[in-house]
BAFI-747392 format. One record per residue (C-alpha): residue number from 0; residue in three letters; x, y, z; chain. Coordinates in nm, 3 decimals. Example, Ala and Ser with C-alpha at 12.3 -4.5 7.8 and 13.67 -1.06 7.14 Angstrom:
<sites>
<site 0 ALA <1.230 -0.450 0.780> A> <site 1 SER <1.367 -0.106 0.714> A> 
</sites>
This chain:
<sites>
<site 0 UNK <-0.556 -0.611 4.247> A> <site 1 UNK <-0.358 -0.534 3.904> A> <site 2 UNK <-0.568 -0.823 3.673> A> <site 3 UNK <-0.265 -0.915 3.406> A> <site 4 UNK <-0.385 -1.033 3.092> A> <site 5 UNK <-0.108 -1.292 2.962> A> <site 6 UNK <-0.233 -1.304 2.588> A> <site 7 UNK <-0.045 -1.180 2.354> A> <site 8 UNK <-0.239 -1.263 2.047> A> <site 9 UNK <-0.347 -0.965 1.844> A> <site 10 UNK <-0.708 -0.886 1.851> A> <site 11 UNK <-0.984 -0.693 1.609> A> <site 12 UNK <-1.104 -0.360 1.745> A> <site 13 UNK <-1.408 -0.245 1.634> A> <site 14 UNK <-1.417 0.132 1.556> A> <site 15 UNK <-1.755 0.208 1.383> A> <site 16 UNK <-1.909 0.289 1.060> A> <site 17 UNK <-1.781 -0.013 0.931> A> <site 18 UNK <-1.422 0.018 1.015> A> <site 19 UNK <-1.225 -0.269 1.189> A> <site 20 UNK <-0.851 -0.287 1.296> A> <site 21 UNK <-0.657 -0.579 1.381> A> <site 22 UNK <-0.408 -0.483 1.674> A> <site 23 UNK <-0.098 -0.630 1.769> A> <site 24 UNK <-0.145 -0.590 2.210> A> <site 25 UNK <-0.047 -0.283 2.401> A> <site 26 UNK <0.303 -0.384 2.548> A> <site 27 UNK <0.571 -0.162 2.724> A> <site 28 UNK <0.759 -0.175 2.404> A> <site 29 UNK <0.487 -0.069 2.235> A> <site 30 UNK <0.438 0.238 2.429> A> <site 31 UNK <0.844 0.338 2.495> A> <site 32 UNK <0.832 0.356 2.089> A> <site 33 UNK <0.566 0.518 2.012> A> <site 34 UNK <0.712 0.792 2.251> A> <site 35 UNK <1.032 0.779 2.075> A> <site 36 UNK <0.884 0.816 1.700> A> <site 37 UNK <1.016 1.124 1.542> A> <site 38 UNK <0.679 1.321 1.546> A> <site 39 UNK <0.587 1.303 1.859> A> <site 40 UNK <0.962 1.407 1.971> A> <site 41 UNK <0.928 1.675 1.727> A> <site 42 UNK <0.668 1.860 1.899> A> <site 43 UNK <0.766 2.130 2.069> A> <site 44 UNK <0.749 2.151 2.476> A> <site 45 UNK <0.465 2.421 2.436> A> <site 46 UNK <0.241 2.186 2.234> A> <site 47 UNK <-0.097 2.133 2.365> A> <site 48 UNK <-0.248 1.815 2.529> A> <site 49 UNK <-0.473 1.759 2.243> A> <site 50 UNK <-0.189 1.771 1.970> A> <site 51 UNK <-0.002 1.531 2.199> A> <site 52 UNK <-0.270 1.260 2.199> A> <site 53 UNK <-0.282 1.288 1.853> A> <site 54 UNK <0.055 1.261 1.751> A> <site 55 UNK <0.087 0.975 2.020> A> <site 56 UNK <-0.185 0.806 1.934> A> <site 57 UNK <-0.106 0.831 1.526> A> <site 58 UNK <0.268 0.714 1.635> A> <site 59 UNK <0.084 0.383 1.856> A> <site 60 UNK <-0.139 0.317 1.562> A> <site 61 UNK <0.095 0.288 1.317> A> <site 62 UNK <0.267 0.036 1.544> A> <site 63 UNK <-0.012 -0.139 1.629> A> <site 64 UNK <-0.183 -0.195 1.360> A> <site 65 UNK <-0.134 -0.547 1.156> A> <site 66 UNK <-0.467 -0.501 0.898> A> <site 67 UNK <-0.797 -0.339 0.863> A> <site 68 UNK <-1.132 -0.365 0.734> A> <site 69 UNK <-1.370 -0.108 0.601> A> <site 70 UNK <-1.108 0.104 0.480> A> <site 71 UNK <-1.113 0.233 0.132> A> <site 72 UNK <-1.019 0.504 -0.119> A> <site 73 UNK <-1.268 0.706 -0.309> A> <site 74 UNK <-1.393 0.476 -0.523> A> <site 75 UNK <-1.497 0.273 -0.257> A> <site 76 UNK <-1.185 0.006 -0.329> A> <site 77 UNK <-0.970 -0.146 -0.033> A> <site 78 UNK <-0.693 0.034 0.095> A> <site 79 UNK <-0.372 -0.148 0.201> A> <site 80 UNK <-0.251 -0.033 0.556> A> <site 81 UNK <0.013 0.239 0.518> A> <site 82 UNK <0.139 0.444 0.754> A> <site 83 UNK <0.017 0.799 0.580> A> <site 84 UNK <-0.337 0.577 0.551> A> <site 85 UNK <-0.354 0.501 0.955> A> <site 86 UNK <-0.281 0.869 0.982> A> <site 87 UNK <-0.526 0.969 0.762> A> <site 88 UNK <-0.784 0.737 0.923> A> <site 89 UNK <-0.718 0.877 1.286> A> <site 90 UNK <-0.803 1.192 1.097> A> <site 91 UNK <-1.118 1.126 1.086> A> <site 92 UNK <-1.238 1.235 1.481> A> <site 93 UNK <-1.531 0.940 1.563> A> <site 94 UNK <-1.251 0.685 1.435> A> <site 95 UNK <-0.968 0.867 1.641> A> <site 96 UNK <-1.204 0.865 1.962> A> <site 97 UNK <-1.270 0.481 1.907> A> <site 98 UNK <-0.979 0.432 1.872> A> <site 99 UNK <-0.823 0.622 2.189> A> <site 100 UNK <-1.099 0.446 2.365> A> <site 101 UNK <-1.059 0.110 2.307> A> <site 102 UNK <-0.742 0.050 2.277> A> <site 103 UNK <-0.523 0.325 2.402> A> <site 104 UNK <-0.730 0.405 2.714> A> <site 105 UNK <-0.735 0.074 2.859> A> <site 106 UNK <-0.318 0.064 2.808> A> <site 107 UNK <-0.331 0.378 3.067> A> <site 108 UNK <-0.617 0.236 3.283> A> <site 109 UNK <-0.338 0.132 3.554> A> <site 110 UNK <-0.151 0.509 3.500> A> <site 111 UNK <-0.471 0.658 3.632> A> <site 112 UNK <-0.520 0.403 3.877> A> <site 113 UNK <-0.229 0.482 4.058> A> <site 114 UNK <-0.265 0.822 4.063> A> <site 115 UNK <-0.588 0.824 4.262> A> <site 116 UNK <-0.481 0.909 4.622> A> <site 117 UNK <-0.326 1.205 4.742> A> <site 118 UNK <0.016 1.207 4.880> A> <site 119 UNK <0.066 1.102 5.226> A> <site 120 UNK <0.218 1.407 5.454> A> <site 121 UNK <0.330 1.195 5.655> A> <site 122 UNK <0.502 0.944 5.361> A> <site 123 UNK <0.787 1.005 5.128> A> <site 124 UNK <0.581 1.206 4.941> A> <site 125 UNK <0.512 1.477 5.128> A> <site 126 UNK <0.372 1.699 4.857> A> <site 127 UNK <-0.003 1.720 5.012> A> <site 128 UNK <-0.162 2.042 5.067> A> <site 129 UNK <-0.318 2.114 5.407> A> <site 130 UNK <-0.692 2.172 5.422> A> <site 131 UNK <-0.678 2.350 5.764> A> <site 132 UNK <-0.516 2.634 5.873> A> <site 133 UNK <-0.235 2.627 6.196> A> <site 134 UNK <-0.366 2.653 6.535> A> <site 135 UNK <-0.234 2.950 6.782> A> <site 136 UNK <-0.150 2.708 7.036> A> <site 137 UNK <-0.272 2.386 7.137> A> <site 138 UNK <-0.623 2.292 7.280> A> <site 139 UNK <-0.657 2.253 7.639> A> <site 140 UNK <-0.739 1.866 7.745> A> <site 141 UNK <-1.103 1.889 7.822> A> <site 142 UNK <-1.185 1.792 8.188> A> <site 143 UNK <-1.356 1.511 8.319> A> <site 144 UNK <-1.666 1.424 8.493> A> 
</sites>
């Protein structure tokens, strides 16, 4: 059963070591321009799945993100949110893997959902691989009684 969740208030996610963000909801429209933002179209086709996710995930976040919490410069003073800060911050790998997992994973929980059955042979898509190999010839009917 696909659950919908009809909020659409924004929300704090907590990402450790002190660090908060307060997140506009993952929408469609969300997601279609995140895909279209200039560095992640900039990548080239042979990039790797881990450069992908980043640049994806820096391109969501600076969507996403209305404010923050536990974010400062050097000094230990607060930082506005700025795009070149949220990219900065998802620099930082525990904070990127927070953040991936709570917010961006749970966007894509339904585009792993429906990819967890194999194609039908006998459906329109007809793109399953046999597990047995052909017979010669039919088997005999066995006899009765």
């Amino acid at each position: 059963m696909l659950r919908l969740d009809l909020t659409s208030e924004q929300r704090w996610l907590d990402l450790g070591h002190g660090v908060r963000l307060r997140v506009a909801p993952l929408t469609t429209a969300l997601m279609v321009a995140a895909r279209a933002d200039l560095a992640v179209a900039a990548l080239p086709e042979t990039a790797s799945p881990e450069a992908l996710a980043l640049a994806m995930a820096k391109a969501l976040a600076r969507r996403a993100v209305l404010d923050w919490e536990g974010v400062g410069d050097a000094s230990g003073d607060p930082l506005p949110v700025t795009p070149a800060g949220i990219d900065a911050l998802l620099d930082v790998w525990p904070v990127f893997e927070a953040f991936q997992t709570g917010y961006v994973a749970k966007g894509l929980v339904l585009e792993q959902e429906k990819n967890a059955s194999a194609p039908l042979p006998s459906g329109a898509s007809a793109g399953a691989t046999p597990t047995a190999p052909r017979v010669r010839k039919p088997a005999r009917t066995a006899r009765r009684g």
